[in-house]
C-alpha positions as CSV (number, residue, x, y, z in Angstrom):
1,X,17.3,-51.6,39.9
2,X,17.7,-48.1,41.6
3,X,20.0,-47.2,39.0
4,X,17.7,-48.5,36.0
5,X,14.8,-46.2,37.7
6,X,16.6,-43.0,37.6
7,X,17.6,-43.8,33.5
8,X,14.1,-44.0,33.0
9,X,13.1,-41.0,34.8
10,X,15.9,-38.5,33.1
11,X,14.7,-39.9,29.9
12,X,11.2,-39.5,30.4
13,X,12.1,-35.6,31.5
14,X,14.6,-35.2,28.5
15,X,11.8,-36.5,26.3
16,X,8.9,-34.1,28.1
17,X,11.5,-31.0,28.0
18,X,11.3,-31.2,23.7
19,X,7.5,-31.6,23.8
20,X,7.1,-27.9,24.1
21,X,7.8,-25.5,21.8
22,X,10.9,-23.6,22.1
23,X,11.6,-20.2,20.2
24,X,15.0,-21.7,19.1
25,X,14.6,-23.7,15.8
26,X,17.1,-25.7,13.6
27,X,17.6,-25.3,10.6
28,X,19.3,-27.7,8.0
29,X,18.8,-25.8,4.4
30,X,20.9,-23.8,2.1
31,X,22.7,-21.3,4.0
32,X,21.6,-17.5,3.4
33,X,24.4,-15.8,2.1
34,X,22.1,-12.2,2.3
35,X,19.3,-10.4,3.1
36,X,17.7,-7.9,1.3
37,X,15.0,-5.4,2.8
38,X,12.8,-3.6,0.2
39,X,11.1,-1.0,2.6
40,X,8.4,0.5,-0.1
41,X,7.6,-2.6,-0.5
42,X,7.4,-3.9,3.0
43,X,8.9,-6.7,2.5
44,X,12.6,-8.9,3.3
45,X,13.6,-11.8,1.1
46,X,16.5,-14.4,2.8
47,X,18.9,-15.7,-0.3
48,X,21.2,-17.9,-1.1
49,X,23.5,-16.5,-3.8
50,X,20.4,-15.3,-6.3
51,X,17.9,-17.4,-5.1
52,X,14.8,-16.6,-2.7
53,X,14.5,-18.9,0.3
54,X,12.0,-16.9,2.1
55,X,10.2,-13.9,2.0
56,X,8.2,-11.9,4.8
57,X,6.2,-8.7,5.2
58,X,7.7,-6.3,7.6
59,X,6.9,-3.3,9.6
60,X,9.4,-0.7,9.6
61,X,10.4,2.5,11.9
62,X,7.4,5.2,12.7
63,X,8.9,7.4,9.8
64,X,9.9,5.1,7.0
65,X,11.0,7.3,4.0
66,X,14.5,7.8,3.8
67,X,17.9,6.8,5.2
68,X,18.0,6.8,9.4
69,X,20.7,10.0,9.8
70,X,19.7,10.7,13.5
71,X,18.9,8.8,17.2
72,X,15.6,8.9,17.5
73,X,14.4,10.5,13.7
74,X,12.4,6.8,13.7
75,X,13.9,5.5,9.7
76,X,14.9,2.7,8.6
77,X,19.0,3.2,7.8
78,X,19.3,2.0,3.7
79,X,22.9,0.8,2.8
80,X,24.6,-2.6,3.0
81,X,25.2,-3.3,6.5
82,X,25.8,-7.0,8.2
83,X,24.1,-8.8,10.5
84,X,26.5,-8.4,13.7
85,X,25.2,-10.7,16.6
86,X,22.2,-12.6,17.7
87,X,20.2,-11.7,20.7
88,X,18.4,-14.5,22.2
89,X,17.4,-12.3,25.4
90,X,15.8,-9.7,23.1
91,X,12.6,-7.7,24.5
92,X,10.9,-8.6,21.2
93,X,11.0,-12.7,21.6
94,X,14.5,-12.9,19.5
95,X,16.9,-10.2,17.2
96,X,19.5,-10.2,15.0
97,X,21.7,-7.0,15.5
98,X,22.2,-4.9,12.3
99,X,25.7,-2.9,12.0
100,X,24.4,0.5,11.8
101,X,25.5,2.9,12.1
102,X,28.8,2.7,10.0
103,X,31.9,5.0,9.5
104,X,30.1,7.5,7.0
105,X,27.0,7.3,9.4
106,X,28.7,8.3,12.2
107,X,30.7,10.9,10.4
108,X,27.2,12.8,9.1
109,X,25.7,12.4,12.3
110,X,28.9,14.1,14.2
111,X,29.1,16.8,11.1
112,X,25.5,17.8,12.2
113,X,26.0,17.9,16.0
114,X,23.6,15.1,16.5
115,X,23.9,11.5,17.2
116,X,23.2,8.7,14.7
117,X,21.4,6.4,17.3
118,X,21.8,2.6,17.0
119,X,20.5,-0.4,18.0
120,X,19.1,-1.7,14.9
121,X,17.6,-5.3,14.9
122,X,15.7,-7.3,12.4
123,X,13.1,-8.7,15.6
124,X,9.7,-10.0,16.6
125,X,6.7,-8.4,17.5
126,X,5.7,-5.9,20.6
127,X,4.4,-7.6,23.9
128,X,1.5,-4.4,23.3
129,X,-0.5,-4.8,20.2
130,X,0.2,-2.3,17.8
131,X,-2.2,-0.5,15.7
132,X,-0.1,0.6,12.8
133,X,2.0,-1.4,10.6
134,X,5.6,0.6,10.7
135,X,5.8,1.4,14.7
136,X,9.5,0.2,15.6
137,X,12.5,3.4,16.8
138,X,13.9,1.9,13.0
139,X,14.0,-1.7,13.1
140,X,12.6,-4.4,10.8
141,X,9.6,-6.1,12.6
142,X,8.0,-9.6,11.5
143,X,5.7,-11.9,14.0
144,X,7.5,-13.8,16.6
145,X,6.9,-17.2,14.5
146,X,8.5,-15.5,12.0
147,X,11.9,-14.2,13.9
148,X,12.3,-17.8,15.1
149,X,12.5,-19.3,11.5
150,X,15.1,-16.1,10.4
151,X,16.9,-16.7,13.6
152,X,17.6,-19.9,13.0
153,X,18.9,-19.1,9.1
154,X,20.8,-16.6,9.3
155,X,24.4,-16.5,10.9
156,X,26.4,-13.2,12.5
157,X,28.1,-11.5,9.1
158,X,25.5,-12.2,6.8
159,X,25.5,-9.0,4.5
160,X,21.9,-7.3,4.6
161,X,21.1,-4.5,1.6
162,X,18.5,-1.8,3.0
163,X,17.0,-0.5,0.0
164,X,14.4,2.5,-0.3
């Protein structure tokens, strides 16, 4: 009997411990096989092969125009890069790293005596409210809800194609 008690009671907490909400979601559709970021147009599409699965506006760095060249300039890097590792300890709810800088990035940034900075992540949004729209060091921002859904879709060396 003291057995069939503590069955009950690990199911009852098993059962209690999915009732909440966790940030880490399954997913179960097509797989994305790339991501494109349009940046004038604020916006990120997830795809499989040619078709959309989802779309989402996004914020961008503090200085949005152009390709990221320096640490610190605040851009957006444009290019094909890959999605290089998940961060489920990130400071903004979840990431996904993006490979920037690459080998011709790195090389510009040396030729100029400067640094190309890094740490590039497609994330979710600041623990401070914001009170303009591009306000990341060069990242792509959507909403917390929304990083949780991308998290789960997209896998480490899924291209991604910056675009202007």
């Amino acid at each position: 009997m003291r057995a069939f008690k503590i069955i009950v009671v690990l199911l009852v907490l098993v059962g209690l411990a999915g009732c909440g909400s966790s940030k880490f979601k399954r997913y179960n559709g097509p797989e994305v096989t790339s991501v494109q970021v349009h940046k004038g147009e604020r916006k990120m599409y997830l795809l499989h092969n040619d078709k959309v699965l989802k779309s989402y506006d996004i914020g961008l760095g503090f200085a949005p125009v152009g390709h990221k060249q320096f640490e610190g300039d605040g851009k957006t890097p444009e290019g094909t890069y890959y999605i290089s590792h998940k961060n489920p300890n990130s400071e903004y709810h979840l990431s996904l790293r993006v490979s920037y800088p690459n080998e011709a990035d790195r090389a510009y940034a040396k030729s100029m005596n400067k640094l190309p900075g890094g740490d590039i992540f497609i994330h979710g949004g600041p623990k401070r409210k914001v009170d303009r729209r591009d306000w990341t060091a060069g990242c792509v921002a959507v909403t917390d809800k929304q990083i949780e859904v991308i998290y789960s879709m997209i896998k480490p060396g899924t291209p991604i194609h910056i675009l202007p």
